[in-house]
VEXKOL-833766 format. One record per residue (C-alpha): residue in three letters; z, x, y. Coordinates in pm, whole numbers, padded with zeros to 5 digits, always signed. Layout:
VEXKOL-833766
ALAZXY ...
***
This chain:
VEXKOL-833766
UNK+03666-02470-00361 UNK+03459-02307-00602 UNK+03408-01912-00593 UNK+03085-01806-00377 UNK+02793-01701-00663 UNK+02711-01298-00493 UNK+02429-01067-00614 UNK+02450-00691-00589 UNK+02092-00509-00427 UNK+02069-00164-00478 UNK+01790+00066-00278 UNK+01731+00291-00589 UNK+01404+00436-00349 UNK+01195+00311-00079 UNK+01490+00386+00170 UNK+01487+00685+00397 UNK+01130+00746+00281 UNK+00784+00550+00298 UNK+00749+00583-00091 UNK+00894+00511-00417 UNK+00999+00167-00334 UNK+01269+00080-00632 UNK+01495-00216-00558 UNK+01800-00339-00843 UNK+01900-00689-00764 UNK+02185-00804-00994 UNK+02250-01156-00993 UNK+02600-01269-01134 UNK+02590-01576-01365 UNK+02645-01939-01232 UNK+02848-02043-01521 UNK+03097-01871-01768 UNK+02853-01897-02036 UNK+02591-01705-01846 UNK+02479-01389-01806 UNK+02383-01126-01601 UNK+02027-01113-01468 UNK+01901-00793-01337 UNK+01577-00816-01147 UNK+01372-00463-01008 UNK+01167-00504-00701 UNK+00820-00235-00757 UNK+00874+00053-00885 UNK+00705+00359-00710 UNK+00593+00662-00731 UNK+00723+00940-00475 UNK+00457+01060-00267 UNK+00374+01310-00017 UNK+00515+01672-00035 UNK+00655+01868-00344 UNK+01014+01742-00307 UNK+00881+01384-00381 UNK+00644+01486-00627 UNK+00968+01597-00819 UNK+01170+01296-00822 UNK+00876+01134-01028 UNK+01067+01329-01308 UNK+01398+01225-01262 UNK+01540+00972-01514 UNK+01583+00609-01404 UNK+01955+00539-01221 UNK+01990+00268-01455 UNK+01915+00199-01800 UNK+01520+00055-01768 UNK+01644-00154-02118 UNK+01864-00337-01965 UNK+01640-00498-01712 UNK+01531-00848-01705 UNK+01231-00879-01511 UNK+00981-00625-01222 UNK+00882-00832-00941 UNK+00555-00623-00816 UNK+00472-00711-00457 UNK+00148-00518-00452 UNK-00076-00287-00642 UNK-00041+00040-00430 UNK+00078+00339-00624 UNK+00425+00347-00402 UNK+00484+00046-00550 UNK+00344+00046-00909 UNK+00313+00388-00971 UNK+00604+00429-01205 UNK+00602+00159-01385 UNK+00414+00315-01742 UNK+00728+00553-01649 UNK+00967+00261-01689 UNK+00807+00097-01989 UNK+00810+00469-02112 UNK+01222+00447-02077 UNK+01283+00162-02272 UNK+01216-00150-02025 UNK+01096-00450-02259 UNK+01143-00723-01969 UNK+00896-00931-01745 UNK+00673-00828-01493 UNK+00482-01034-01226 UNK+00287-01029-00963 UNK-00045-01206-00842 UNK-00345-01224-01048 UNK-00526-00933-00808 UNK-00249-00718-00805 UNK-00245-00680-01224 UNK-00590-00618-01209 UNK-00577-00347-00900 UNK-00266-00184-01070 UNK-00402-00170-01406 UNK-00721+00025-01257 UNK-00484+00251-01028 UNK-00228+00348-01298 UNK-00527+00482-01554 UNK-00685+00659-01218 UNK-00356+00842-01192 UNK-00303+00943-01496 UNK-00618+01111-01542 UNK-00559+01274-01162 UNK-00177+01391-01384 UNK-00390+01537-01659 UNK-00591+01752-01430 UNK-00248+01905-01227 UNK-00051+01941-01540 UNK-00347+02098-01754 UNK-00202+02421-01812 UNK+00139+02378-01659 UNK+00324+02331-01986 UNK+00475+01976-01761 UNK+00462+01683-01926 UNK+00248+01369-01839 UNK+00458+01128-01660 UNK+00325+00852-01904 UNK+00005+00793-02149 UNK-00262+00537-02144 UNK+00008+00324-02394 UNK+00208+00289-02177 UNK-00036+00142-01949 UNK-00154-00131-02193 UNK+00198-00174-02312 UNK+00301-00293-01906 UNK+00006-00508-01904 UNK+00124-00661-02217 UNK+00425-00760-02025 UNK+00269-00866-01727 UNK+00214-01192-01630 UNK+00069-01340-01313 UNK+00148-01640-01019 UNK-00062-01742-00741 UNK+00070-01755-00388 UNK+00358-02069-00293 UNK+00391-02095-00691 UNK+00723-02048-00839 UNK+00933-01956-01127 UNK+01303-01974-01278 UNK+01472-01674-01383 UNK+01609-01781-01733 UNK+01871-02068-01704 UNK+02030-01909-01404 UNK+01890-02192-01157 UNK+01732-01871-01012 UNK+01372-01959-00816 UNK+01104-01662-00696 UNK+00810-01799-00531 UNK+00526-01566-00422 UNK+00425-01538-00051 UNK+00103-01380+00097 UNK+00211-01074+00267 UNK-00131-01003+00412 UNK-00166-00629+00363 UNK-00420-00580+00058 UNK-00573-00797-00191 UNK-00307-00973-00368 UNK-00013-00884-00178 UNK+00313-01092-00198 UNK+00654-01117-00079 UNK+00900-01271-00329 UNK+01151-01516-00242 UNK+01408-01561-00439 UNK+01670-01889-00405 UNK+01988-01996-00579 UNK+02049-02334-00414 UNK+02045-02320-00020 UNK+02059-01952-00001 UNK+01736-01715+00021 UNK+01656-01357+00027 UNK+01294-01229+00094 UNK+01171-00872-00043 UNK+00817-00834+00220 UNK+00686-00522+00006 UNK+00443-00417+00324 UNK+00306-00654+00569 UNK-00015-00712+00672 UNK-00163-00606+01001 UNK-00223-00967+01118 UNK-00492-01056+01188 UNK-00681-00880+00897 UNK-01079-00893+00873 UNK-01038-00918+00501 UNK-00752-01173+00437 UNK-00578-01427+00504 UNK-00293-01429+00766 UNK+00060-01322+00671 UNK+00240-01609+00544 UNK+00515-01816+00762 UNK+00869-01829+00579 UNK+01137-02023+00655 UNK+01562-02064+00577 UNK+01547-01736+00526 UNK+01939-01531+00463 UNK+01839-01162+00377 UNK+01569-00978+00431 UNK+01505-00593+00300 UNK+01134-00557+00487 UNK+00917-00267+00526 UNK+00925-00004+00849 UNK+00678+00241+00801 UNK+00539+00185+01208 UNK+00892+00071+01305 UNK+00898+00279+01615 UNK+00512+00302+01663 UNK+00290+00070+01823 UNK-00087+00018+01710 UNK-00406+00025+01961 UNK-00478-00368+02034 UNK-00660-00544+01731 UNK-00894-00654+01949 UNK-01002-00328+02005 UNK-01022-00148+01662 UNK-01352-00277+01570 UNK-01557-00154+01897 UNK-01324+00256+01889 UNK-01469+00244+01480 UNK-01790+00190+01680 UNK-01790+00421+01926 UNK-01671+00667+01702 UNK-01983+00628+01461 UNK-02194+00618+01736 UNK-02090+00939+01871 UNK-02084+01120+01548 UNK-02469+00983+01469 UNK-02576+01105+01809 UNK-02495+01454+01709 UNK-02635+01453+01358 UNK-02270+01497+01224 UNK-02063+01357+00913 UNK-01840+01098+00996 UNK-01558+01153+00691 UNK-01320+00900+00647 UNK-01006+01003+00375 UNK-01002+00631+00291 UNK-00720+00438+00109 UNK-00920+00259-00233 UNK-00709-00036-00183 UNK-00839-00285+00100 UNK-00880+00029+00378 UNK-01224+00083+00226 UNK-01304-00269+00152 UNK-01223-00322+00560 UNK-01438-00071+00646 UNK-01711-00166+00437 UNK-01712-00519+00602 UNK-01711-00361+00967 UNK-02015-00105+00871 UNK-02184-00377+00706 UNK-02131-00625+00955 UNK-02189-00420+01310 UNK-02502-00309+01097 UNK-02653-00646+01067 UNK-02576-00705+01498 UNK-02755-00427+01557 UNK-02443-00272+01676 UNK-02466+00089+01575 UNK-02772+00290+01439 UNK-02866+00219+00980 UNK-02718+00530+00843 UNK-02661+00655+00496 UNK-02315+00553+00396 UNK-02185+00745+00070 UNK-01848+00493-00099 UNK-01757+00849-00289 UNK-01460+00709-00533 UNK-01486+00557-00843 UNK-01108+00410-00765 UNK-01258+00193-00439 UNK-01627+00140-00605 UNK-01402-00077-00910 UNK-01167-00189-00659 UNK-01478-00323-00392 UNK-01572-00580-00717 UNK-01207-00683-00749 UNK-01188-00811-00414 UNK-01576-00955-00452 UNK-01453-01178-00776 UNK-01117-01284-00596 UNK-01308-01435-00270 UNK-01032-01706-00284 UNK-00808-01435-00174 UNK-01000-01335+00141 UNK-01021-01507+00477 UNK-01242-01814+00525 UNK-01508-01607+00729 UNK-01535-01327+00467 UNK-01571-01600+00170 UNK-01862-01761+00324 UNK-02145-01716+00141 UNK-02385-01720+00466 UNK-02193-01519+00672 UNK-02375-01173+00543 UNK-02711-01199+00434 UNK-02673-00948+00143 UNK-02317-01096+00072 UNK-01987-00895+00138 UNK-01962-00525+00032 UNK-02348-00483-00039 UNK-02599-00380+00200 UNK-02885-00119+00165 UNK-02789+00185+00328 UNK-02452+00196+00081 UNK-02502+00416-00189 UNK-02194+00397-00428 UNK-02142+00742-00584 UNK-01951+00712-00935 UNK-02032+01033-01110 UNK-01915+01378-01033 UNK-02292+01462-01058 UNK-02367+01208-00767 UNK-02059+01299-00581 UNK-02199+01647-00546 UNK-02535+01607-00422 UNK-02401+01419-00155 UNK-02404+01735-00006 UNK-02795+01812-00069 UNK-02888+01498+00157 UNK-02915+01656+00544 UNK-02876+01455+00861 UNK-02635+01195+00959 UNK-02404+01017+00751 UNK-02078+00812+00682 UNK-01855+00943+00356 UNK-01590+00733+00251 UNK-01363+00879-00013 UNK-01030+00904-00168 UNK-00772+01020-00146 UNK-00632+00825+00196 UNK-00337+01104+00267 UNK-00621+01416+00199 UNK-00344+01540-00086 UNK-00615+01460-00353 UNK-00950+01305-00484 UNK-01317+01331-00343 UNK-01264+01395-00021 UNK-01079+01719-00014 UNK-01441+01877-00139 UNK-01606+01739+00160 UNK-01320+01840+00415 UNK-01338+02211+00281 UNK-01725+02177+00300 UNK-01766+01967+00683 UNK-01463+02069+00879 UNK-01559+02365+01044 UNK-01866+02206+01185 UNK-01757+02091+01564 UNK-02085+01824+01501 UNK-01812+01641+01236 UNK-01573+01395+01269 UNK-01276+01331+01056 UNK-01137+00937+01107 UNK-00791+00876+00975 UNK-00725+00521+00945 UNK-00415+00518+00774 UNK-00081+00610+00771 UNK-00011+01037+00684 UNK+00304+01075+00477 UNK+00496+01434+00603 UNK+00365+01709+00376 UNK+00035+01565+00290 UNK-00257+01775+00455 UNK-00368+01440+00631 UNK-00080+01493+00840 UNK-00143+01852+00939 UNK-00483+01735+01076 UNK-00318+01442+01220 UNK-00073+01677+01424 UNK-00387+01918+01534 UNK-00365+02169+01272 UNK-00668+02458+01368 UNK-00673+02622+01033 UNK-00550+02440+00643 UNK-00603+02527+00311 UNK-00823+02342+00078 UNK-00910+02457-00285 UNK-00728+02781-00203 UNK-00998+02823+00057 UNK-00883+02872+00399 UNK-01073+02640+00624 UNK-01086+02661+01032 UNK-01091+02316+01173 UNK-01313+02284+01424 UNK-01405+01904+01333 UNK-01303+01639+01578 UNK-01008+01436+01439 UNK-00984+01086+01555 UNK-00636+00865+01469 UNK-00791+00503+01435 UNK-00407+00315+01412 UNK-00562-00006+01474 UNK-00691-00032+01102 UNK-00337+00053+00932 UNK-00315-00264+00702 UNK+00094-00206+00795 UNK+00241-00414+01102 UNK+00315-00173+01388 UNK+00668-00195+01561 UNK+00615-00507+01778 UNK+00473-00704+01454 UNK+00798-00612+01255 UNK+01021-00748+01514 UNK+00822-01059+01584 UNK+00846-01101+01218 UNK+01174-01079+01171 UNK+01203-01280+01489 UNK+01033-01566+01312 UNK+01321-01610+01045 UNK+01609-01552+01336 UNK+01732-01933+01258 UNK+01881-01861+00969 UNK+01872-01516+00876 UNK+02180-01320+00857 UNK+02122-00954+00738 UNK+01813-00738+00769 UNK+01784-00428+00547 UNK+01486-00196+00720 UNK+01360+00001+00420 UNK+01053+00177+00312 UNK+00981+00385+00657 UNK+01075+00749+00737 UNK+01460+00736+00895 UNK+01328+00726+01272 UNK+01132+00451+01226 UNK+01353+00298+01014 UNK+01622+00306+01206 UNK+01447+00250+01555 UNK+01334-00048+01440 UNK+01769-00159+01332 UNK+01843-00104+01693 UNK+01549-00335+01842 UNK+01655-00605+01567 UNK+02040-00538+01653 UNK+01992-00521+02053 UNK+01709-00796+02107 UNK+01778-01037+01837 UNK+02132-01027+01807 UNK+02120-00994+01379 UNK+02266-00759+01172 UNK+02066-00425+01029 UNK+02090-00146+00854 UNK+01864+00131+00776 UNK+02013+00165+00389 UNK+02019+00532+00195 UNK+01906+00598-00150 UNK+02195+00475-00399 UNK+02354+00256-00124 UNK+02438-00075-00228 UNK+02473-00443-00048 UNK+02665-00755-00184 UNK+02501-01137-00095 UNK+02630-01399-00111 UNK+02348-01558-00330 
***
């Protein structure tokens, strides 16, 4: 009987933390004349509080050269946000992703280097990586639609995308030799999405490393999400107040444009001046306009909105600082949606320090708060924070709006992996903080019967693959 071909996985980052996903996949050759093929999974940046910040610096466990190819499962800087970092350290391989995600990264990566130049101007630090090193990834890159596959060299090696469902563009990879498959989810989609397209049904599946960032959390009913976004405008616009929303540029915005847009045209809630403050969203809003293949059949129709998706008249799109700032010189009532998601950055920092001592505001988090990040003080009911060295009493009304997270909550994950119970073997729970991580091991372990693990940085797995 011949030997069994095995693979080595390696959770380099994305495990005991929500960022800096970083998977090493090393797949042994199926003949003596082959060769080694290494394969990274996204490649992150650390995010949150200063500890993570650091790690950005650290060298690479592994020598970036010696890679083969970057599978990138979606264009969010915890998953992309390193790579001019890794092209920086000598990696000359093969990237891919979907055609949306290359064209979201490519915007997000130059965004975040000029937010580096800003915090290191003065610090003596070095830039993580230069604009080169940008253009020299998207050299590299190439792109695959959803169910399409490819071959990893002559290894007999097949990845094919799947549609995760969580932003534009988002895929899982899953990657065969033979009869035996292991998926890499990235993040899944909050099913079902107003945007896109359900997540995608996958079968015969033997390993799974999935996200867990809700693992032990579960969201309001999606039923529900659009009329609580409703009432909470409502409310706001009754009392003259600013309705600020720290929104994520990547597909939070976009979802929230839709809902504005369309409980506008019902009549549902009152027209009011709504201010898309981030140059980041404003590029990525015409991304997701040009890939209308990408979003869900109701949201591609062109006679579903009368002004077409994204684009109705009370939106006022803000690129310039100069705009940004007399945002503040318009009185009354009014919606702001601005980066960054997490509060640690961006646009809307200058309208929290300005609006959140006024009890007439409200402050709508839609998204998930990473520990550290001063969303999550105002998420936990912090009365007084610091913004621009200013401190600032909060006397703003903070509303958590969970139902919008484009993450599946606790119950999703489980159902998920659920749907692959046939066959699967081994679940690795990664990219969540440990509680949810590991909450979410124990439900697949006690209710499903499968074997899980909640894997630590550096910790390593052999397949049989």
């Amino acid at each position: 009987m011949p030997a069994k071909l095995q693979s080595t996985l390696i959770f380099h980052g994305g495990a005991g933390s929500v960022t800096g996903a970083n998977f090493l996949l090393t797949i042994e050759p199926a003949t003596e004349s082959g060769r080694l093929i290494r394969v990274l999974v996204d490649c992150g940046l650390y995010q949150g509080g200063k500890v993570f910040e650091d790690k950005n610096r650290e060298p690479f466990p592994y020598d970036p050269a010696a890679i083969d190819y970057l599978l990138v499962t979606h264009a969010h800087l915890d998953h992309v946000g390193r790579i001019p970092s890794l092209i920086r350290a000598g990696f000359r391989g093969t990237i891919y992703s979907t055609p949306p995600t290359k064209e979201i990264a490519a915007l997000i990566l130059e965004d975040s280097l000029g937010v580096m130049e800003k915090e290191v101007r003065g610090s003596g630090q070095p830039l993580l990586y230069e604009s080169a090193d940008v253009t020299a990834a998207l050299a590299r890159w190439r792109t695959v639609d959803y169910r399409a596959s490819f071959t990893l060299d002559n290894s007999g090696v097949t990845v094919t995308l799947r549609d995760a469902g969580h932003i534009l563009g988002s895929a899982m990879f899953e990657i065969a030799r033979g009869a035996r498959r292991l998926l890499f989810t990235g993040d899944l989609g909050n099913s079902p999405s107003p945007l896109l397209h359900n997540t995608e049904l996958v079968k015969d599946i033997n390993y799974l490393v999935m996200e867990s960032v809700y693992g032990d959390r579960e969201h309001e009913n999606i039923e529900r999400r659009r009329d609580r976004l409703e009432d909470v405008i409502e409310n706001t616009m009754r009392q003259d107040g600013v309705l600020l929303i720290p929104a994520f540029s990547i597909e939070r915005t976009q979802e929230l444009l839709y809902e504005i847009e369309h409980m506008t045209a019902e009549g549902r809630i009152p027209p009011v001046p709504v201010y898309l403050d981030s140059p980041l969203a404003i590029k990525v809003t015409e991304i997701y306009k040009r890939f209308h293949s990408y979003l869900n059949s109701q949201v591609s129709d062109p006679n579903h909105l009368r002004d077409g998706v994204f684009n109705f008249p009370n939106l006022h799109k803000t690129l310039s600082t100069e705009e940004s700032r007399a945002i503040a010189g318009f009185p009354g009532r009014k919606i702001i949606i601005a980066g960054s998601g997490m509060s640690n950055g961006g646009r809307i920092i200058h309208h929290e320090k300005r609006h959140l001592g006024n009890p007439s505001t409200t402050l709508l988090l839609i998204g998930y708060q990473a520990a550290g990040s001063l969303g999550r003080r105002l998420e936990e009911g912090a009365k007084e924070v610091t913004i621009l060295g200013t401190r600032v009493a909060v006397r703003a009304k903070v509303v958590s709006l969970s139902g919008y997270s484009a993450h599946r909550d606790g119950p999703g994950l489980l159902e998920f992996v659920h749907q692959l119970s046939e066959s699967l073997e081994f679940v690795y729970a990664a990219m969540g903080e440990p509680k949810s991580a590991l909450f979410l091991v124990q439900r697949v372990r006690d209710y499903l019967g499968i074997r899980a693990i909640a894997p630590q940085v550096g910790q390593s797995a052999t397949l049989d693959l």
